[in-house]
C-alpha angles and dihedrals in degrees: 000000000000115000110238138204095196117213113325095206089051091055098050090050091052101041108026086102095055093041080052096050090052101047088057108038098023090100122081090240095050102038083043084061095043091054092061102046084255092145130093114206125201093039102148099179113328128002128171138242101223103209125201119204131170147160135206136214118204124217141184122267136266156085115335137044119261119167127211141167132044135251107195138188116223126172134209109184112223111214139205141200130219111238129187120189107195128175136157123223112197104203094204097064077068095066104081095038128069100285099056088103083069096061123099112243128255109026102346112223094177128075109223106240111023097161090063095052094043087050082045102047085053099044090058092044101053088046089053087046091050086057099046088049090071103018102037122123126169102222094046113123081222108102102212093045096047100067090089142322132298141217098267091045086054108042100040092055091058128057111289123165108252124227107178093085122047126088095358134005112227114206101186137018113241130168081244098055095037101098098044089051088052081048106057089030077057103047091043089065111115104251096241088061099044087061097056117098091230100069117139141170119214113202136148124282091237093052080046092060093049087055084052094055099045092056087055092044089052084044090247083137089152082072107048098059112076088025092072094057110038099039098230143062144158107277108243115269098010140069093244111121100207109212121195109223128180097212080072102048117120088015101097084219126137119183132190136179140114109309078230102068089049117087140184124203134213151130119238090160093071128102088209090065100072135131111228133193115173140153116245116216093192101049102029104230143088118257131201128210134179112175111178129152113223135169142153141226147162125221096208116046092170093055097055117098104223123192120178135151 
């Protein structure tokens, strides 16, 4: 029984959607987002988040009509970047190493296991994305962080509230120091926020590890636990969910706020976001392509706990 590949351009037609969908929301920041209805879809180059705020005055009751308070529209504009991922597979360069079995005889004009480079193609770039939503910055020389703005670009040219300074400045990030720096992120958050369900804490996967450390140091082993294996947990004694995230690692930012007031922007209705695998007659090759627009952005600044070195 001979192993087949089947037709490469069949299996990019039927599964460039789901090899999409992977490459965008494959990543924890990204799929964290997904799960709360955090992304904005049909975004082309810019949309915006339209935001509501009012207040309200009691009075005391009685005949007449005099209004009070305000309910007011505000607007912060999300976004995205176009991004092409392009490479070229020569079959032939198969043919003298071990999976050469796997080719089809005469000129190939197939690659053997297409399914695994598609599903790779789309693992390393969700985890390149992951880094560029919090890390991006357009005018970056870095290729895969200058397709748009992230997060701490974001955020950090608004108006957070900063908690790397009262009471007490931290100048480094230690296993030791961990907890008092959650703690003072923690007790920085505006109170309105703080009693939301949605609370969470973003911080780097490394700086997660340190807190890790520091529970099993203090013997607090039933949280460590499932902590090591599913990346987040509620810190002890509060209502903020920490979440590791690799687009923070090697920042030294940690960042808090509701899940609500983060956002992620794409397309997804658009004939222009695709994933592609072909065969190519006149060069002889077979060329992968992924093209998606993708960007971030938070409706309340203000609202948004920052902590950096």
């Amino acid at each position: 029984m001979s192993f087949s590949v089947g037709s490469l351009a069949n299996y990019t037609n039927e599964q460039s959607t789901d090899l999409l969908v992977k490459a965008l929301f494959g990543s924890k920041t990204s799929s964290t987002l997904q799960s709360a209805n955090q992304v904005q879809v049909g975004v082309k180059s810019a949309s915006a988040l339209n935001i509501l705020a009012s207040t309200v005055f009691f009075q005391a009751d009685g005949c007449g009509y005099n209004p009070s308070g305000t309910t007011a529209f505000t607007q912060r504009n999300i976004t995205v970047g176009a991004v092409k991922v392009e490479e070229t597979l020569c079959p032939k360069t198969l043919e003298a190493k071990w999976m050469q079995t796997q080719i089809m005889p005469g000129s190939p004009t197939m690659i053997p296991f297409e399914e695994q480079v598609g599903a790779e193609k789309a693992a390393v770039i969700a985890q390149t994305l992951e880094v560029a939503m919090w890390q991006g910055d357009t005018t970056s020389g870095n290729p895969n962080l200058s397709r748009f703005d992230g997060f701490n670009k974001i955020i950090a040219a608004a108006s957070p509230v900063l908690a790397n300074s009262a009471p007490t400045t931290f100048t480094s990030i230690t296993a030791a120091n961990i907890d008092d720096i959650l703690d003072q992120v923690y007790a920085n958050i505006p109170a309105a926020v703080a009693e939301k369900d949605d609370l969470v804490c973003f911080l780097g996967i490394d700086a997660y590890k340190l807190m890790l450390v520091n529970l099993k140091n203090a013997n607090l082993f039933h949280y460590v636990a499932d902590a090591a294996q599913t990346m987040e947990m509620v810190y002890p004694g509060t209502n903020m969910k920490l979440i590791a995230v690799g687009g923070l690692n090697g920042t030294s930012k940690i960042v808090a706020g509701s899940l609500s007031n983060f956002f992620m922007g794409t397309d997804l209705i658009d004939e222009q976001e695709e994933v592609k695998m072909w065969y190519s007659i006149d060069n002889d090759e077979v060329r992968v392509r992924f093209t998606f627009k993708a960007g971030v952005q938070v409706a309340f600044p203000g609202e948004i706990v920052y902590f950096t070195l």
